[in-house]
C-alpha positions as CSV (number, residue, x, y, z in Angstrom):
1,X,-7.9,-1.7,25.7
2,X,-4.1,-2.8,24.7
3,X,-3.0,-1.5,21.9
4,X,0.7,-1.3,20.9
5,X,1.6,2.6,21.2
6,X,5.2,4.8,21.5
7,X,6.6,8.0,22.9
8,X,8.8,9.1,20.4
9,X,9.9,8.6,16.8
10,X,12.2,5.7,15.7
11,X,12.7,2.1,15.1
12,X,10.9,-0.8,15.6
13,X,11.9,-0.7,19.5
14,X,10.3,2.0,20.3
15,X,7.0,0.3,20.2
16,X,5.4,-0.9,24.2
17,X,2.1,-2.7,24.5
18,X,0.2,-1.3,27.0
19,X,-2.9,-0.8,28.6
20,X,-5.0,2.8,26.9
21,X,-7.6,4.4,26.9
22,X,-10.7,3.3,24.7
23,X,-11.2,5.3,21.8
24,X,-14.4,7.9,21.5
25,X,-17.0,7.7,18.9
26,X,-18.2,11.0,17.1
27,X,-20.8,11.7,15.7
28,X,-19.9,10.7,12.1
29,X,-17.9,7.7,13.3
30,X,-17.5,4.0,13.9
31,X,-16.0,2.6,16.3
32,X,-14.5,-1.1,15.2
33,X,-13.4,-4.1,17.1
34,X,-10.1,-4.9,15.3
35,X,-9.6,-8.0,14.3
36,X,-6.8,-7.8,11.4
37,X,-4.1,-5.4,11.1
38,X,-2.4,-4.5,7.7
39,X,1.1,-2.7,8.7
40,X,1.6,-0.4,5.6
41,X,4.5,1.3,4.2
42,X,3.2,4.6,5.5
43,X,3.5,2.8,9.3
44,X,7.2,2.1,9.1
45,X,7.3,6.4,8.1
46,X,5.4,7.5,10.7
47,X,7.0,5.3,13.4
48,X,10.4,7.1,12.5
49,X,9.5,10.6,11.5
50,X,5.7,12.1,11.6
51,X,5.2,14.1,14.5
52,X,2.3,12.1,17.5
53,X,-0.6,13.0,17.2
54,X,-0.8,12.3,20.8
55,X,1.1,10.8,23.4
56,X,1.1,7.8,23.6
57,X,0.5,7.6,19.7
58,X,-0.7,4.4,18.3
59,X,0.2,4.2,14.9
60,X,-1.8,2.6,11.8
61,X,-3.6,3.3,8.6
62,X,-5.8,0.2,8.0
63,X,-7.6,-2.5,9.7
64,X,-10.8,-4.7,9.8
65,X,-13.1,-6.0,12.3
66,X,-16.5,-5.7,13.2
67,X,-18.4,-2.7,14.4
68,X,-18.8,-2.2,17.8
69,X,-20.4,1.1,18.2
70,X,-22.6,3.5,15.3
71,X,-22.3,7.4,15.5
72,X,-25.4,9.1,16.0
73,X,-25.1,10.9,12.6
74,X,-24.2,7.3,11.1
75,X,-27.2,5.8,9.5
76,X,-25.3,2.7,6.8
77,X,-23.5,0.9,9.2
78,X,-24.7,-1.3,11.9
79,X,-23.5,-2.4,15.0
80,X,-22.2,-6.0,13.9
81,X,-21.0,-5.0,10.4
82,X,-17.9,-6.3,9.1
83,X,-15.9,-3.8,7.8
84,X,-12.4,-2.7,6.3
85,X,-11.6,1.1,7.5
86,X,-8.6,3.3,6.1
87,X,-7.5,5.9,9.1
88,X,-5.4,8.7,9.9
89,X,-4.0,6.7,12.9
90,X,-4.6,4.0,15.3
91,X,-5.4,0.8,14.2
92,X,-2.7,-0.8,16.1
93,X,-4.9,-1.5,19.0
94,X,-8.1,-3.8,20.3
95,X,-10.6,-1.0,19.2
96,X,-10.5,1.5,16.6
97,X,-12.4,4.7,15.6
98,X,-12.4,5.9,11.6
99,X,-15.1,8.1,10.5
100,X,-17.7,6.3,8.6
101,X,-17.2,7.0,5.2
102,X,-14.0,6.0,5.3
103,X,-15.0,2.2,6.1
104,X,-16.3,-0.2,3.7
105,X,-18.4,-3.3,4.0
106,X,-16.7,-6.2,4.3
107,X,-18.2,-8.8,1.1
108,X,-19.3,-12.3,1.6
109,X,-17.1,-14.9,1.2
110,X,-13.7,-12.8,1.5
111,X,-11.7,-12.7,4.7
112,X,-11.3,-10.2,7.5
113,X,-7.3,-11.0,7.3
114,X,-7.9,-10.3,3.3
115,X,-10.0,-7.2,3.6
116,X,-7.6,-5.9,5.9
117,X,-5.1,-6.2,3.5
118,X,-6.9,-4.3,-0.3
119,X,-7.8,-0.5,0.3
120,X,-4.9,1.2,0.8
121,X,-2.2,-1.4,-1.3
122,X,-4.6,-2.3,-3.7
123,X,-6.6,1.6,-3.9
124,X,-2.9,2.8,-4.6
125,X,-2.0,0.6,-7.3
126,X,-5.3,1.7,-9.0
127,X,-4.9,5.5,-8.5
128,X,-1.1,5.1,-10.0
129,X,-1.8,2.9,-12.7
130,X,-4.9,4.4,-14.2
131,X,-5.6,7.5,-12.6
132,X,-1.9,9.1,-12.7
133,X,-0.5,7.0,-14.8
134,X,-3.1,7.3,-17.9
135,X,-2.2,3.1,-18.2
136,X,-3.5,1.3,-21.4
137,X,-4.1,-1.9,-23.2
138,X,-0.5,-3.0,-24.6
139,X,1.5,-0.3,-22.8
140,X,4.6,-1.3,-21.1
141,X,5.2,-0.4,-17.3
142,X,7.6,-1.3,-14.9
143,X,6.8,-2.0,-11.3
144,X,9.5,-2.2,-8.5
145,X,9.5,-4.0,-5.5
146,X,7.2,-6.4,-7.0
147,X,7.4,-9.1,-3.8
148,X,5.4,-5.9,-1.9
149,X,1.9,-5.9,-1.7
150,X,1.6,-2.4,-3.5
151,X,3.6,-4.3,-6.1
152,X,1.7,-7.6,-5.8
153,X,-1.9,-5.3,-6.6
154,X,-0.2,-3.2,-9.4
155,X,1.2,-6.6,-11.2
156,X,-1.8,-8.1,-11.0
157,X,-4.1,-4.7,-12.6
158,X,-1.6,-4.3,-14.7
159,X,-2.0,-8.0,-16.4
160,X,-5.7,-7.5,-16.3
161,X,-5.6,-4.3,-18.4
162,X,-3.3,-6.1,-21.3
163,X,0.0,-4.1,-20.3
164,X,3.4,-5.8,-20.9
165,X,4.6,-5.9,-17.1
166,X,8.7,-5.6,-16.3
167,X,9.0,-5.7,-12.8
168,X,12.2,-5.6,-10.3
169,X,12.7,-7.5,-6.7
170,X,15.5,-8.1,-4.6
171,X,16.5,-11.6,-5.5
172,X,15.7,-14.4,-8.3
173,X,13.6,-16.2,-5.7
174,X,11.1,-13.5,-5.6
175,X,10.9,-13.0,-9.6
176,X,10.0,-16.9,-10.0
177,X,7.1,-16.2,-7.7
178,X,5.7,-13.4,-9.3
179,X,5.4,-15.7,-12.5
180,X,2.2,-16.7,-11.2
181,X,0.7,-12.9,-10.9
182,X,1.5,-11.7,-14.3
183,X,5.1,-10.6,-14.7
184,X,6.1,-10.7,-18.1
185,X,9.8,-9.7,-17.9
186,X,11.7,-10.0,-14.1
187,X,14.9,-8.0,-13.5
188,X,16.7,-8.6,-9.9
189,X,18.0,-4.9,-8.8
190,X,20.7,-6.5,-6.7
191,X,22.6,-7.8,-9.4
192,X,21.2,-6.0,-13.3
193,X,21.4,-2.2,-13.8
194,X,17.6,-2.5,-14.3
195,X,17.7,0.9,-16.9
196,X,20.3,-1.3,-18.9
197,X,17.8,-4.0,-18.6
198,X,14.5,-2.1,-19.6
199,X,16.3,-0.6,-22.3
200,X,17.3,-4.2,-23.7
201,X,14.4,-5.5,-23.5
202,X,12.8,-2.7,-25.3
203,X,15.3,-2.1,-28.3
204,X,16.1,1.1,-26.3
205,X,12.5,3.1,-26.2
206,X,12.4,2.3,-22.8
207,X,8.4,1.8,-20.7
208,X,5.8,4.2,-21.1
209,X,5.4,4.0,-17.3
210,X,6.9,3.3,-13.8
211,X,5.6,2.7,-10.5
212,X,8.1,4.0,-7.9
213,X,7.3,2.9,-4.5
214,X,11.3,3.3,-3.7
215,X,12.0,7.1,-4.4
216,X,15.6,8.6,-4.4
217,X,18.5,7.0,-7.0
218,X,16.1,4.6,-8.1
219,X,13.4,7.7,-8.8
220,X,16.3,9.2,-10.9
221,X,17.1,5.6,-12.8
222,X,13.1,5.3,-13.2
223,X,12.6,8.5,-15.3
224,X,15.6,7.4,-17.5
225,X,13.7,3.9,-18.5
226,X,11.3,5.8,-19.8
227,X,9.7,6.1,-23.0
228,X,9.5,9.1,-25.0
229,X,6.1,11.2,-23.3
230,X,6.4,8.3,-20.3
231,X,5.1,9.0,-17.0
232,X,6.8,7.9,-13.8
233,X,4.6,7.5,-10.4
234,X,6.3,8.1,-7.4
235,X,4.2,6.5,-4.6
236,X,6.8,6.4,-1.8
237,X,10.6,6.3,0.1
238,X,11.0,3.2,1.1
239,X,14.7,3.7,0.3
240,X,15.1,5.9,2.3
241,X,18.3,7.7,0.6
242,X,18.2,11.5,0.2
243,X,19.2,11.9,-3.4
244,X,17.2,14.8,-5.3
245,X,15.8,14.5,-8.5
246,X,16.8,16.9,-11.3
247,X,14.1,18.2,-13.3
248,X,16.0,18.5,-16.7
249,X,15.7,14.7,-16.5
250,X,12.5,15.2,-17.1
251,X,12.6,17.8,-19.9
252,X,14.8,15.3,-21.6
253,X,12.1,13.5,-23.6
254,X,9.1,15.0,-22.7
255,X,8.8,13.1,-19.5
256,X,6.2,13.9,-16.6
257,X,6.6,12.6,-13.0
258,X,2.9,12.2,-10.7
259,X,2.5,11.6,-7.3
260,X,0.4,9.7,-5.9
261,X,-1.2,9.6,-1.8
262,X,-3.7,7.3,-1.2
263,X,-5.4,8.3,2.2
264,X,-5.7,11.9,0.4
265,X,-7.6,11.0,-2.7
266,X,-10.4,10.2,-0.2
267,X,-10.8,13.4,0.7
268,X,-10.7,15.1,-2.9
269,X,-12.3,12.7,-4.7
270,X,-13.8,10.5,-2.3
271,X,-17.1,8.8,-4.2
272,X,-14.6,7.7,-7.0
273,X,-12.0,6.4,-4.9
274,X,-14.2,4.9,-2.6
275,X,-16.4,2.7,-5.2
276,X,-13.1,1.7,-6.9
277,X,-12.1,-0.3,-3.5
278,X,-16.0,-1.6,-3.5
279,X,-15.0,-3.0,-6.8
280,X,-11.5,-4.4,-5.5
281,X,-13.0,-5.9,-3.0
282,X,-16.0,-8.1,-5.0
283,X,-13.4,-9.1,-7.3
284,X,-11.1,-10.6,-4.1
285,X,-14.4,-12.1,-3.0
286,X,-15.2,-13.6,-6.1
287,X,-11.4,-14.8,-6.5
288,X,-10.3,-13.2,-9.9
289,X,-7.8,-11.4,-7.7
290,X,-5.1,-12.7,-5.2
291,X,-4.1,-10.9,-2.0
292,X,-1.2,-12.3,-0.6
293,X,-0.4,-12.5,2.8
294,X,3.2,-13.2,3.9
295,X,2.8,-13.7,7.8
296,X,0.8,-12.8,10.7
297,X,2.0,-11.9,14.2
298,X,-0.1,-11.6,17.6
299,X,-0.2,-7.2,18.6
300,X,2.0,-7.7,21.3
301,X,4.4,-8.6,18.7
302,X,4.6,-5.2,17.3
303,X,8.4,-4.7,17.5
304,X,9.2,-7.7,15.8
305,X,6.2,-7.3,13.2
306,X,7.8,-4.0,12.0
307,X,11.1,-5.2,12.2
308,X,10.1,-7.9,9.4
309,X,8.4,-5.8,7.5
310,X,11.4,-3.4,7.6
311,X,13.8,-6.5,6.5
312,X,12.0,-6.6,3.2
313,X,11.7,-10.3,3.2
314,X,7.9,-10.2,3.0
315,X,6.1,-11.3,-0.3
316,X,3.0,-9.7,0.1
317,X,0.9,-7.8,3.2
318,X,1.8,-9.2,6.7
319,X,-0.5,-8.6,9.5
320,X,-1.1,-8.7,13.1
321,X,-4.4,-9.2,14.9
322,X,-5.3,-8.4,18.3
C-alpha cells in the first residue's frame, strides 16, 4: 500500500510517500480501507518529537473508511462497515489497522470526510468542557484558537449548554466567522491583551473556565482570567514556547488546572467516552451540529498538508484522503 511515512523526527519535509507494507489484522482488530484522513494537532507533535514506533513510522490518530477485514475475536463489525477509528498511529496510509473498540459506526446520512473529522476534536471538547471542566448552564468560558476544530466543537457545546462563550483567534476575519457557531464575545490575541479583555468584559471576575489548547505564556495568562474557584483545561502545546507555569498562580484564588488527553480516556473510561462520540456523531448526522472542514489534500500531499495545517490559517479540520 502507499502510505505517507518518515525516518526521523521533524518538519513537514521529512514526510516521503512510498510504497509499505500492508498492515496485519489481530485478533481483536479491524483492518479499514481509508478513505478520509483528519490530521490532528497531536500529528504535527508526533511528526517533530515522539519517538517511531517503527521505521518507517506512519503517523496518524484518526481516519474513516470502510472495513476491509474482521478479527477473528471481532463479532460487531462487518466486512463493509463504514466506520470512524481513533488510533495509536497510522492512518496516514491506504489501509489501516485500529483495534475494534476503538472504531465507531459510521451513521446514515453523515459523511465519511465528516466522520473523519468528530472523535478525537469533538470527544476532546466534551471531556474538557463537561468532564474536567465541571461546565454549566450560564457559566462563562473562554475558548482559544476558536478558528480550530477543537475550538470549533467546544464553541459550539458550549452554546448548546447555555454558557456565555468569549473566545480568541488570530485575526478579526476569523472572529466574524465564528458569529455563526455561537461566540458571544470575540477577542483577536494579535492585537488585545486578551486577560485585559476578559476582565473588561466581566467587571473584573474574570471566566469560570478556559480551554487551553495553546499551553505556555498563554497557559500562565489563562489561569489569571479566571474567576474565583475557575478551572483552566489545558488540552495541548501548540505554541510551542517553553515557559513554565507557577503554581502559586493557582493558589491565588482558589484556582485548579485539569488536563485533558483524549486517546487515553478510551482506555480508563472507555464505555463513557465511547457512547459520548456515538451521540456526537447522530447529532452531526442529524445536522444540529456543524463540522467544518477547511481543505482537503490528495496523501501524496502530505508535506504540504501539514505545512498548512502548521500555518494556522485553517478554520476548521483539514483532511487528506488516499
Amino acid at each position: 500500500m502507499k502510505a505517507a511515512v518518515y525516518y526521523q523526527n521533524g518538519g513537514p519535509e521529512v514526510f516521503r510517500y512510498e510504497d509499505v507494507a500492508d498492515p496485519v489484522c489481530g485478533l481483536n482488530d479491524v483492518i479499514i480501507r481509508v478513505e478520509s484522513i483528519a490530521i490532528e494537532g497531536g500529528d504535527l507533535i508526533n511528526r517533530e518529537l515522539r519517538p517511531l514506533a517503527k521505521i518507517p513510522h506512519i503517523v496518524g490518530y484518526q481516519c474513516a473508511g470502510t472495513v476491509d477485514v474482521v478479527g477473528s475475536e471481532v463479532f460487531d463489525r462487518r466486512v463493509g462497515d463504514r466506520v470512524v477509528a481513533v488510533l495509536p498511529w497510522g492512518s496516514h496510509a491506504q489501509y489501516a489497522v485500529a483495534p475494534a473498540a476503538d472504531t465507531w459506526i459510521v451513521p446514515e446520512g453523515l459523511s465519511i470526510d465528516m466522520a473523519a473529522a468528530i472523535p478525537v476534536a469533538w470527544g476532546t471538547a466534551y471531556e474538557c468542557l463537561f468532564t474536567a471542566g465541571r461546565l454549566e448552564n450560564a457559566n462563562t468560558v473562554l475558548i482559544h484558537a476558536g478558528a480550530g476544530a477543537l475550538g470549533l466543537a467546544a464553541v459550539q457545546l458550549a452554546k448548546r449548554a447555555g454558557a456565555k462563550v468569549f473566545v480568541t483567534a488570530s485575526d478579526d476575519s476569523r472572529l466574524n466567522q465564528l458569529k455563526a457557531f455561537g461566540m458571544d464575545i470575540g477577542i483577536n490575541y494579535a492585537v488585545d491583551d486578551f486577560v485585559g479583555k476578559i476582565m473588561s468584559y466581566t467587571s473584573g471576575r474574570g471566566v469560570d473556565l478556559v480551554v487551553d489548547s495553546i499551553g505556555g505564556k498563554t497557559l500562565a495568562s489563562s489561569i489569571q482570567s479566571l474567576a474565583y474557584g475557575g478551572r483552566a483545561v489545558t488540552v495541548g502545546v501548540s505554541g510551542r514556547d517553553s515557559e513554565k507555569l507557577d503554581p502559586v498562580m493557582l493558589w491565588r484564588g482558589n484556582k485548579s488546572l485539569h488536563g485533558v488527553y483524549f486517546p487515553s480516556c478510551l482506555d480508563a473510561e472507555h464505555q463513557r467516552v465511547h457512547y459520548r462520540v456515538s451521540e456526537i456523531l447522530e447529532a452531526a448526522a442529524r445536522g444540529e451540529i456543524s463540522v467544518v472542514i477547511d481543505r482537503t489534500f490528495p496523501l501524496k500531499f502530505a508535506q504540504e498538508a501539514h505545512q498548512y495545517v502548521q500555518s494556522r490559517r485553517a478554520f476548521g479540520r483539514v483532511l487528506m484522503r488516499p
